[in-house]
C-alpha positions, 0 to 999 in steps of 0.5 A, spaced: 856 744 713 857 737 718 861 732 713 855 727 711 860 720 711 860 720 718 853 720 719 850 713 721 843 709 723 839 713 727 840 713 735 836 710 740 836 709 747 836 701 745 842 702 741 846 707 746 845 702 752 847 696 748 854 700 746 860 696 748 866 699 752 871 702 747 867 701 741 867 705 735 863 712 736 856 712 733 852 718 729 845 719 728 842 719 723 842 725 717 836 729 720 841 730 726 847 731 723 854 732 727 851 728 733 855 722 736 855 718 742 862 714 744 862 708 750 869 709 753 873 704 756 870 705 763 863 704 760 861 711 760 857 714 754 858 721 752 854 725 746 858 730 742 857 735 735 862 734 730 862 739 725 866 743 721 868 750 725 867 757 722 872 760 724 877 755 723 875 752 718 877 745 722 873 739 723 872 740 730 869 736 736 865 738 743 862 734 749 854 736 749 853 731 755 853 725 758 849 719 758 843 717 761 844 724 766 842 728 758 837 724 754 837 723 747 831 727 746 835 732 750 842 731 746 838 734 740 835 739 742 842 742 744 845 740 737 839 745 734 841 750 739 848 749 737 847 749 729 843 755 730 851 759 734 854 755 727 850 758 723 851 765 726 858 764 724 861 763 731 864 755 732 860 753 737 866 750 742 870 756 741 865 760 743 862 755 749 870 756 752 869 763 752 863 763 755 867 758 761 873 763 760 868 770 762 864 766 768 871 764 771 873 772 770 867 774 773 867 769 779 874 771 780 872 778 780 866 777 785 871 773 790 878 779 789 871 784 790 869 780 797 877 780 799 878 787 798 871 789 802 872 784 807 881 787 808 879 792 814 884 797 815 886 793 822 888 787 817 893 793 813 895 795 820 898 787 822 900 785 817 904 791 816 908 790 823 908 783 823 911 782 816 915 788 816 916 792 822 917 787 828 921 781 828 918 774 825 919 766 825 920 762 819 920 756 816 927 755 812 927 752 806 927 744 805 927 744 813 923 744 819 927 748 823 924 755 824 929 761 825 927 768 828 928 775 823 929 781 825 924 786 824 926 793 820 926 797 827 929 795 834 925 791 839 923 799 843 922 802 835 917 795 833 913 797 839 912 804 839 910 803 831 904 799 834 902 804 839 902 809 834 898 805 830 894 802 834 892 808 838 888 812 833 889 808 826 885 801 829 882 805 834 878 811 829 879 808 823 880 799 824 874 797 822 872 800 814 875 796 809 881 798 807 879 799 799 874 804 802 878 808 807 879 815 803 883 821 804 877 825 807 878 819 813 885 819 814 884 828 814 879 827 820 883 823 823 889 827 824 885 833 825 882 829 831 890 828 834 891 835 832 886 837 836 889 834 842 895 837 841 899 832 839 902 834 832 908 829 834 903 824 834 899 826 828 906 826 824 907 819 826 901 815 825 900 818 818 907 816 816 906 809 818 899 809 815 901 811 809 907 805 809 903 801 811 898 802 805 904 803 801 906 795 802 900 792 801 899 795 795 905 793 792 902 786 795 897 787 790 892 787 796 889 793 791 885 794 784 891 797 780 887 803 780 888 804 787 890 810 791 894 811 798 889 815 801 893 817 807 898 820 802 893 823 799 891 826 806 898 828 806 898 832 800 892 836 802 894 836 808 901 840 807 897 844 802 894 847 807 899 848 811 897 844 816 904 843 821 905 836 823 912 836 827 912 838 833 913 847 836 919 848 839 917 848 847 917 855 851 912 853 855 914 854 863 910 854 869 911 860 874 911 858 881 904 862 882 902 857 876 905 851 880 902 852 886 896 853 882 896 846 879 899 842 885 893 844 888 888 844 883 892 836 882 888 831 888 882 833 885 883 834 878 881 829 873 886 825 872 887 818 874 890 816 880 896 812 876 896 819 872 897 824 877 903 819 880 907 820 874 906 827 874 908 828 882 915 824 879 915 828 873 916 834 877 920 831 883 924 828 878 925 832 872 924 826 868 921 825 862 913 823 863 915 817 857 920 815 861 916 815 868 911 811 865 915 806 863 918 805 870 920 798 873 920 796 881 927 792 879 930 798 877 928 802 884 932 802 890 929 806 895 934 804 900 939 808 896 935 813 893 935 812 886 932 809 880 936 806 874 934 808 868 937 803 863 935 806 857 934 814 856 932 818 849 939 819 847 940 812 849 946 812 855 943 809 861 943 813 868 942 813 875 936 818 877 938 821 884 930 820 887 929 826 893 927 825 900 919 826 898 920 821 892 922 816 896 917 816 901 912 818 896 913 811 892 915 805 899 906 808 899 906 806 892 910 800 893 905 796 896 899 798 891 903 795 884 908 789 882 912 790 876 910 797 874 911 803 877 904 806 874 901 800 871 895 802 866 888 798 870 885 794 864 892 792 861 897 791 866 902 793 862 906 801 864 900 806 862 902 810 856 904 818 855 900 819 850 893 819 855 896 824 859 896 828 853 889 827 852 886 826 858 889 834 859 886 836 853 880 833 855 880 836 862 882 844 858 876 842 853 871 839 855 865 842 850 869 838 844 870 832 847 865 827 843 858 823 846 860 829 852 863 830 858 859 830 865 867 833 868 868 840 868 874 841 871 875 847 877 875 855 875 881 856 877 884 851 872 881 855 866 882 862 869 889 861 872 893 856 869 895 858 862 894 851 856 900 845 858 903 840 856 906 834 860 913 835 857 912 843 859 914 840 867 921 837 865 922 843 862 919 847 869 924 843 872 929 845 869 928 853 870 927 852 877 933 849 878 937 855 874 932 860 879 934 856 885 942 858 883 943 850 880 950 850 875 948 849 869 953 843 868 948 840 874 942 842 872 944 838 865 945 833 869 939 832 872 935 832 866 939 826 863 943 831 858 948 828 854 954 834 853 956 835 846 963 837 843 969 837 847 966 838 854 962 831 852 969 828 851 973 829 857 968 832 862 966 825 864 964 827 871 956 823 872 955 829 878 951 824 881 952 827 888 950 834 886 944 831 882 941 829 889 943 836 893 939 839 888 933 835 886 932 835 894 933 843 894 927 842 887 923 838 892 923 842 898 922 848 894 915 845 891 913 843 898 914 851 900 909 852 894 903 846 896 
């Protein structure tokens, strides 16, 4: 019930427009009970409803609108309207509010809805490695100098990560959105790497998917009721007993199987780049990831050697190149700068991986998808059982014992490091007996081509 006192003459336009600033409210006339309109000090005229609230039973007050944007008549119309939710028993300022608070949920719902649909699984990959995993500038507190942090893994460990990630989890997978992402996608992910025969590689990218997701979440990046789908592929995975880490190699090519392959190299379906790393590779006995990554600045083909300043287990050596490596590089030498096997579309080294795919891809042509106009030659597919690049250096190292190596020498050449006692106090680099029998390894595989 409106309190009847403060009822005034009735409103007109005349007598809104003649109002004064800061003088006192008028209210309309009993008819139209609870409406009022003031003049503020600036001149601006406002109607309002003051009414007693249901709910609180307080004399209350709401702005209904503003002169001469709402009309007198138009102000009536909505004090009706108000009366009618008074009589209802809500009060209406209280429900207005209500009304306010529900449209700005649903217009904060509908912006978070569009955030969320528009974080593709690319964006959750960066800011995972530019925020977590790699090094980073900042601006320090109160100041304009910025300083570099360190990322949680170390400069070769940080681009690694990268690779990983952006090899197949960008590539298969980068541009659905995030939120959207569910375990059966990241299960048909991994069983295309694993397909591949990369189970290492499998392991890897579903692992730092997984962290990835996991960061972001804990971000608030998710709804509450969100689920990491690369841990659920995880579980599924693991639940069929599907192995993710690699199979202790045993894999070595026969000499019948390496004249085989060096013939059947010129014209296989390798890169030019790839088939160079596979040559060095088995000149060598290198890694295939540490041929790839070569630099010209660590080669001295006058001395016959390539410094390799960081290896697998972390110590740096000397690789003694024989005779057929030399000559085969001065021709490679004028073809390329920094790198010794630069990738074609980026300049940067070519990555291991593609040997491993571009193999697969040559052994199993019917299931490379959008198809394949190579078919690789017969002898490939009857002759030369399956293969992987890193069989070669375990090839090497069968050969050099078949040839009469020392088992000390033939550690050697791989780049071993010795373990208990003898690593201790045997600190010969047996450089020199490095280069004998590497140069025995390549004449031997000259007699095979």
């Amino acid at each position: 019930m409106e309190n009847n006192k403060l009822a005034g003459k009735p409103l007109s336009a005349r007598a809104i427009e003649t109002m004064r600033p800061g003088e006192k409210d008028r209210a309309d006339t009993e008819e139209n009970t609870g409406l009022r309109v003031s003049c503020g000090s600036t001149g601006a005229r406002t109607f309002f409803y003051r009414y007693i609230s249901p709910e609180t039973e307080k004399l209350t007050q709401m702005k209904i609108g503003s002169y001469p944007e709402m009309s007198l008549a138009q102000a009536r119309l909505e004090l009706v309207r108000l009366k009618l939710l008074r009589k209802s028993g809500l009060c209406p300022k209280a429900e207005s509010l209500r009304l306010q608070q529900r449209e700005r949920d649903r217009v904060a719902f509908e912006q978070r809805q569009k955030a969320v649909a528009s974080f593709t699984v690319n964006d959750l990959v960066d800011i995972y490695l530019t925020e977590v995993i790699e090094d980073r500038m900042i601006t320090t507190p109160n100041s304009d100098t910025r300083k570099r942090v360190a990322g949680a893994r170390k400069p070769k460990g940080q681009a690694e990560t990268r690779r990983i990630l952006y090899g197949d989890a960008v590539r298969v997978l980068g541009k659905k959105p995030a939120a959207e992402t569910t375990r059966r996608d990241v299960v048909d992910m991994v069983k295309g790497i694993l397909d591949r025969g990369a189970n290492v590689q499998a392991g890897s990218v579903l692992r730092e998917l997984s962290a990835a997701y996991e960061y972001a979440i804990g971000l608030g990046r998710f709804d509450d009721d969100f689920a990491n789908p690369a841990l659920l592929a995880k579980a599924s995975l693991k639940a069929a007993r599907v192995r993710l880490t690699s199979v202790k190699g045993k894999r070595v090519l026969s000499d019948k199987e390496l004249t085989l392959l060096l013939a059947w190299l010129p014209g296989s379906g390798f890169s030019a780049t790839q088939k160079s790393i596979i040559r060095l590779t088995l000149w060598t006995g290198c890694r295939s990831g540490e041929v790839c990554l070569a630099e010209w600045v660590d080669v001295d083909l006058e001395k016959s050697t390539w410094h390799m300043r960081d290896s697998k287990n972390g110590a740096e050596r000397h690789v003694q190149l024989p005779r057929q490596a030399v000559a085969f590089l001065r021709q490679l030498r004028l073809g390329t700068e920094t790198y010794l096997f630069p990738s074609t579309k980026t300049g940067q080294p070519l990555q291991q991986k593609s040997l491993t795919e571009t193999k697969w891809h040559l052994k199993n042509p019917d299931k490379v998808k959008n198809g394949s106009s190579y078919r690789p030659q017969q002898l490939w597919l009857d002759s030369i059982a399956d293969w992987s690049p890193h069989d070669l250096r375990r090839t090497v190292r069968t050969g050099l014992s078949r040839l009469g190596c020392r088992s000390e020498v033939a550690e050697a050449v791989l780049g071993h490091s010795r373990k208990g006692i003898e690593g201790t106090y045997d600190l010969h680099n047996y450089e020199d007996e490095c280069r004998e029998w590497l140069q025995r390894w390549a004449d031997h595989l000259d007699t095979l081509m």
